[in-house]
DSSP file (Angstrom, degrees, kcal/mol; ACC not computed):
  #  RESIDUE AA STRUCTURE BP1 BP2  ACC     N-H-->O    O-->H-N    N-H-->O    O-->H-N    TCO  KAPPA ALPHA  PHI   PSI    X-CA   Y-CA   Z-CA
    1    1 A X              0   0    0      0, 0.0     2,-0.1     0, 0.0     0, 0.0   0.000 360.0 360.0 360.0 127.5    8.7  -18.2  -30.8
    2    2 A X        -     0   0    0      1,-0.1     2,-0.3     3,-0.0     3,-0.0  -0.587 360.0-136.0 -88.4 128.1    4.7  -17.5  -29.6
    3    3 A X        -     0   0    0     -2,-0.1     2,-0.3     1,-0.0    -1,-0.1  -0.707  28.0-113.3 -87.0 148.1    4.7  -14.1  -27.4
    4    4 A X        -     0   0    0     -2,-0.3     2,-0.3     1,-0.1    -1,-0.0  -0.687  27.5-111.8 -91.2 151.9    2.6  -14.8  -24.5
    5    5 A X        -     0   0    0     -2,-0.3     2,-0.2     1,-0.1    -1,-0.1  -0.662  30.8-117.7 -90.9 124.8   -0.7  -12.8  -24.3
    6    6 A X        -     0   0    0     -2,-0.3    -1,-0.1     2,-0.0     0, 0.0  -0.470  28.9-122.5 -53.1 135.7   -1.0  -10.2  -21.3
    7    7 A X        -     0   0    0     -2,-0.2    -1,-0.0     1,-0.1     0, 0.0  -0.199  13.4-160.4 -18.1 140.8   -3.9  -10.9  -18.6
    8    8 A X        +     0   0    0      2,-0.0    -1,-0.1     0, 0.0    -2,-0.0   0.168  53.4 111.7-112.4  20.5   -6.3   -8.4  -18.0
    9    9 A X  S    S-     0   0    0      1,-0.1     2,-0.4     0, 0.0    -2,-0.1  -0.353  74.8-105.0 -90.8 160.4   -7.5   -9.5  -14.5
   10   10 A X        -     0   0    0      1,-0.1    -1,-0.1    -2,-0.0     3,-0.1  -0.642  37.6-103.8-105.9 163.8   -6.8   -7.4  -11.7
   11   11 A X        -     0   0    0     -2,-0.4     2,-0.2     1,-0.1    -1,-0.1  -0.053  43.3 -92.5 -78.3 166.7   -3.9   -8.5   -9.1
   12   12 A X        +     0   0    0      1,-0.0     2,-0.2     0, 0.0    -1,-0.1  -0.681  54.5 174.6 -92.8 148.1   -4.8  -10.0   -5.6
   13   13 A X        -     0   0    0     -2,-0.2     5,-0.1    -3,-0.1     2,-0.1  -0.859  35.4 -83.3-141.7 172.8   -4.9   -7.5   -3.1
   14   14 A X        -     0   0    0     -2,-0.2     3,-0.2     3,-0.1    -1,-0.0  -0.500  48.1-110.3 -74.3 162.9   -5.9   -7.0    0.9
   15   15 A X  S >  S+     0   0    0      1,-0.3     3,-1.8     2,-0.2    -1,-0.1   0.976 114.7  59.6 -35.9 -87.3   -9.8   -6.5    1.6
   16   16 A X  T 3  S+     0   0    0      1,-0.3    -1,-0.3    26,-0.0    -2,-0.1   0.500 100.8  45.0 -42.9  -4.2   -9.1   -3.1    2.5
   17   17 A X  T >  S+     0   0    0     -3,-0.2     3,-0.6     2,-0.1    -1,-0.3   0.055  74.3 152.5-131.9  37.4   -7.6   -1.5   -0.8
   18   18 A X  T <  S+     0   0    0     -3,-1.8    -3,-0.1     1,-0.2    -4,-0.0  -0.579  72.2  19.6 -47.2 131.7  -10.3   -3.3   -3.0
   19   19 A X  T 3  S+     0   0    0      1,-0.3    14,-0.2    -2,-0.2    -1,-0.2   0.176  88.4 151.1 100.4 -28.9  -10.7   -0.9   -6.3
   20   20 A X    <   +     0   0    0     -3,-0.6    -1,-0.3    13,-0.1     2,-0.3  -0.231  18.6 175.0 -56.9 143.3   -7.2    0.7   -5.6
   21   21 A X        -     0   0    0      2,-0.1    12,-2.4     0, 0.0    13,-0.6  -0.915  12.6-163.6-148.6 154.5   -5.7    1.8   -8.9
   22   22 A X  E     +A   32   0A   0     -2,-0.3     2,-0.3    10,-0.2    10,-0.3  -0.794   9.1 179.3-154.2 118.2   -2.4    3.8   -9.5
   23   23 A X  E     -A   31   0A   0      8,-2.5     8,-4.1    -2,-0.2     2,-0.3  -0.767  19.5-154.2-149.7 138.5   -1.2    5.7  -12.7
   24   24 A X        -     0   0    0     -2,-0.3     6,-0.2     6,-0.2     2,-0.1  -0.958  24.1-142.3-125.1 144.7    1.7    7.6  -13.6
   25   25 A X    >   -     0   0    0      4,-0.3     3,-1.6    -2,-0.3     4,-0.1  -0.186  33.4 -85.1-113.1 160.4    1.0   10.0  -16.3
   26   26 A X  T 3  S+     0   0    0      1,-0.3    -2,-0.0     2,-0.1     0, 0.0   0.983 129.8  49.0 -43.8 -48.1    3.4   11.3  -19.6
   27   27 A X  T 3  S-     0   0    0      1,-0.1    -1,-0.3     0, 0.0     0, 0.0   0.314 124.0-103.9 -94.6  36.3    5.1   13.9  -17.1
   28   28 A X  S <  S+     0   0    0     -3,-1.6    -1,-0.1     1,-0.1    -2,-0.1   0.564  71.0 147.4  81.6   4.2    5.9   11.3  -14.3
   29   29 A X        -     0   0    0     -4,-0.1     2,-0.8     1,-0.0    -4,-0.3  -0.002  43.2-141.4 -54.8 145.3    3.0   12.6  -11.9
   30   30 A X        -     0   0    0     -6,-0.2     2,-0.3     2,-0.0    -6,-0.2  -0.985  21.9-176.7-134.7 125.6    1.6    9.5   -9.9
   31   31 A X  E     -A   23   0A   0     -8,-4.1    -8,-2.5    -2,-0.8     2,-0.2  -0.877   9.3-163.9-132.3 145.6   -2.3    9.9   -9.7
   32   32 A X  E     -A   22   0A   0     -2,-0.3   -10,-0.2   -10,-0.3     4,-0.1  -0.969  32.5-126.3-149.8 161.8   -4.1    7.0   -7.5
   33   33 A X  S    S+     0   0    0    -12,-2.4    -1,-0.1   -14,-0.2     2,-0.1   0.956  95.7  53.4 -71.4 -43.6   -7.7    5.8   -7.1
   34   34 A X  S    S-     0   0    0    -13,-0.6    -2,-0.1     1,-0.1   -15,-0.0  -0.412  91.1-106.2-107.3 153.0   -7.5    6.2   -2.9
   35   35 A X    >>  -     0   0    0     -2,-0.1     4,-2.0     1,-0.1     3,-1.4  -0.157  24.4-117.7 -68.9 159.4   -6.5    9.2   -1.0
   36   36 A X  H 3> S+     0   0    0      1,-0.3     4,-2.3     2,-0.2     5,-0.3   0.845 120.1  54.9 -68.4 -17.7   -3.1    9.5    0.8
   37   37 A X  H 34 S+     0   0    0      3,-0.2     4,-0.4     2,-0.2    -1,-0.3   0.548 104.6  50.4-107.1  17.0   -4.5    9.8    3.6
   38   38 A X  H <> S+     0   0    0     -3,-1.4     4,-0.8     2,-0.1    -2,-0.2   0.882 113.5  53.9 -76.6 -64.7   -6.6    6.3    3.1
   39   39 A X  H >X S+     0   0    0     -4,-2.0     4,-2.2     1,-0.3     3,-0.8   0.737 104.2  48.0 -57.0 -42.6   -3.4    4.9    2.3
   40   40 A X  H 3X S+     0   0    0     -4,-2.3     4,-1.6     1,-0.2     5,-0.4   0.950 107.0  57.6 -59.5 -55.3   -1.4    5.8    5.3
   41   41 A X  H 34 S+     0   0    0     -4,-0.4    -1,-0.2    -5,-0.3    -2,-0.2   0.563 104.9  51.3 -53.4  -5.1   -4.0    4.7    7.4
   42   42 A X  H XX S+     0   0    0     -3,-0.8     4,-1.8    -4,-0.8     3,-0.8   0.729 114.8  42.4 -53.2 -61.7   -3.8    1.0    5.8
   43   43 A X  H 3X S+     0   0    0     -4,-2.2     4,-1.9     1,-0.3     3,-0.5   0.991 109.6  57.2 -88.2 -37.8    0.0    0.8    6.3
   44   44 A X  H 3< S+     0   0    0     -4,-1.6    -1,-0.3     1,-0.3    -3,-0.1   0.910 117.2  39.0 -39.1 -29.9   -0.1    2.4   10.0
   45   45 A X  H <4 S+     0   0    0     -3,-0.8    21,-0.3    -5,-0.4    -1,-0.3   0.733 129.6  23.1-110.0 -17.6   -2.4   -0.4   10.8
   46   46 A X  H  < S+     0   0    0     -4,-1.8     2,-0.5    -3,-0.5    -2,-0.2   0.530 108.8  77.6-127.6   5.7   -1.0   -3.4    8.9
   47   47 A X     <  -     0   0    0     -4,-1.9    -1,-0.2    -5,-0.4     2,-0.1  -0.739  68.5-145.4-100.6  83.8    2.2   -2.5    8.5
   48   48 A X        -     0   0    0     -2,-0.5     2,-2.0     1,-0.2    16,-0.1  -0.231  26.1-126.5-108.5 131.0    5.2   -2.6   11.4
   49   49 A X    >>  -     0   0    0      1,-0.2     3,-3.0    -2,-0.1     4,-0.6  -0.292  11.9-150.5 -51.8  65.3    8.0    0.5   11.1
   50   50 A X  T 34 S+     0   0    0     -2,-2.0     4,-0.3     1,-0.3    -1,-0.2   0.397  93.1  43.5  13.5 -53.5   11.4   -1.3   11.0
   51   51 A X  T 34 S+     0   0    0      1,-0.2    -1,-0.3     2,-0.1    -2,-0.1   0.681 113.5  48.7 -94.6  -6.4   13.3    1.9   12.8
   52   52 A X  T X4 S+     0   0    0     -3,-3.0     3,-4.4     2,-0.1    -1,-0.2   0.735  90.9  83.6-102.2 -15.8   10.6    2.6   15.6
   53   53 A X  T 3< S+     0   0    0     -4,-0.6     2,-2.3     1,-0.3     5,-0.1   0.372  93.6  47.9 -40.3-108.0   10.1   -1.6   17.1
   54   54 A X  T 3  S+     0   0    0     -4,-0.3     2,-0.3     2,-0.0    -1,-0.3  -0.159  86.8 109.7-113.5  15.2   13.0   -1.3   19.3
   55   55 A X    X   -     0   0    0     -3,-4.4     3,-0.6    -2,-2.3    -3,-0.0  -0.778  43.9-164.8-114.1 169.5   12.5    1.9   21.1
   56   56 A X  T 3  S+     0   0    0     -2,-0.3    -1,-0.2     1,-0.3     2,-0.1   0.942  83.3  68.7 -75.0 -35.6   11.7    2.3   24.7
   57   57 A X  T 3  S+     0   0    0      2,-0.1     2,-0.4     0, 0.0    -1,-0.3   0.364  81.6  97.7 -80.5  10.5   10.6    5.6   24.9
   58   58 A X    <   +     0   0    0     -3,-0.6    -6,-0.0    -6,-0.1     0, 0.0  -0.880  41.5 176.5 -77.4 108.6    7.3    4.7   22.7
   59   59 A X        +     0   0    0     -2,-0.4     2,-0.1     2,-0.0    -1,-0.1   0.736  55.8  79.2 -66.9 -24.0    4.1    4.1   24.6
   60   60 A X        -     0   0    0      1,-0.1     3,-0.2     3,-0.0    -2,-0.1  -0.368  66.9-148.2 -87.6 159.6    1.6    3.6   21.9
   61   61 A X    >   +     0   0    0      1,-0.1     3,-4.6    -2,-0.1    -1,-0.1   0.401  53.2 136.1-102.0  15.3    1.5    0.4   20.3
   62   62 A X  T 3   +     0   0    0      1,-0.3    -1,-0.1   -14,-0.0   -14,-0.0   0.584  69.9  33.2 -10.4 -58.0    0.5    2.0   17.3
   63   63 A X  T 3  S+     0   0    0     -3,-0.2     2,-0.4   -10,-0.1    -1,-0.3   0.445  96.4 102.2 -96.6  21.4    2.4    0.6   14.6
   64   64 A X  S <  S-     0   0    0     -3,-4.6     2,-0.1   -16,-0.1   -17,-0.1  -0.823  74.6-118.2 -93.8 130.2    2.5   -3.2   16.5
   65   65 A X              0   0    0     -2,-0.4   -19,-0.1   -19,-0.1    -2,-0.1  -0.445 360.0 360.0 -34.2 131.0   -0.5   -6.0   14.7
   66   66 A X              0   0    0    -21,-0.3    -1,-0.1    -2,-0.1   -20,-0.1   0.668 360.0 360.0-103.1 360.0   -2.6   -6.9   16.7
């Protein structure tokens, strides 16, 4: 049986997180190319929060696609 050869190409991604890289290290430590607070500001904008859609008492449309 032929093992299939890994890829080395990098995986399709959004615009915004071109270059993003993410590594976890011997003692389980998760080190990434973009800051955390890059990253939260990606999913705040493209992302919509399951438990806040369906309340009223939210003005903002913050977490809504536009």
């Amino acid at each position: 049986m032929a093992k299939k050869k890994k890829k080395d190409t990098d995986p399709k991604v959004h615009e915004d997180l071109k270059g993003f890289k993410m590594d976890i290290n011997s003692f389980g430590e998760i080190s990434s190319s973009f800051s955390i607070d890059k990253i939260n500001e990606f999913l705040n904008k493209n992302v919509e929060d399951k438990k806040l859609k369906d309340r009223d008492d939210l003005d903002t449309d913050e977490g809504k696609k536009e």
